[in-house]
C-alpha angles and dihedrals in degrees: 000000000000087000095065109117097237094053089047093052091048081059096043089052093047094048090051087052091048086039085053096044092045088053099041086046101088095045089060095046089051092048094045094049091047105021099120099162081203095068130086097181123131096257092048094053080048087061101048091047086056094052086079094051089046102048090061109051088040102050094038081091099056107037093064101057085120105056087044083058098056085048096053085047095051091055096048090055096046090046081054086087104041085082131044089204086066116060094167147046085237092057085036089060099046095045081060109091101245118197086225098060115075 
């Protein structure tokens, strides 16, 4: 069940956030460990310039849940019929082990 595309497609899309969140990572820790607004030093105007590098790739992630959504909804609907026991995405969704459930 985990090789169909959409599915696929759900993991690739969650490796490139976590690939955009790993590299933006030590350009926050460095502007979190220098940034001084009183400053006007080089390094300080640096910072601030990297800021913008820094806010894109870093809140790609979170600007798409939606569209991750459609997706998860879509494949509940199309693992629906992988099963006769599930006719529908809602028992798709519960036949699936959750980490919240005990």
């Amino acid at each position: 069940m985990i090789f169909q595309p959409a599915i696929i497609a759900l993991l690739l899309a969650s490796l490139v956030c976590v690939g955009l969140l790993l590299a933006a990572a030590p350009l926050a820790i460095d502007l979190v460990r220098h940034w001084d607004i009183r400053s006007g030093s080089e390094r300080q105007i640096l910072l601030e310039r990297r800021t913008y590098l820094l806010s894109n790739p870093a809140l790609l992630p979170l600007r798409h849940p939606a569209r991750r959504a459609t997706v998860v909804v879509f494949n509940a609907d199309r693992m629906s019929s992988c099963s006769s026991a599930r006719v529908c995405a809602v028992g798709a969704l519960r036949s699936m082990p959750s980490a919240s459930r005990h």
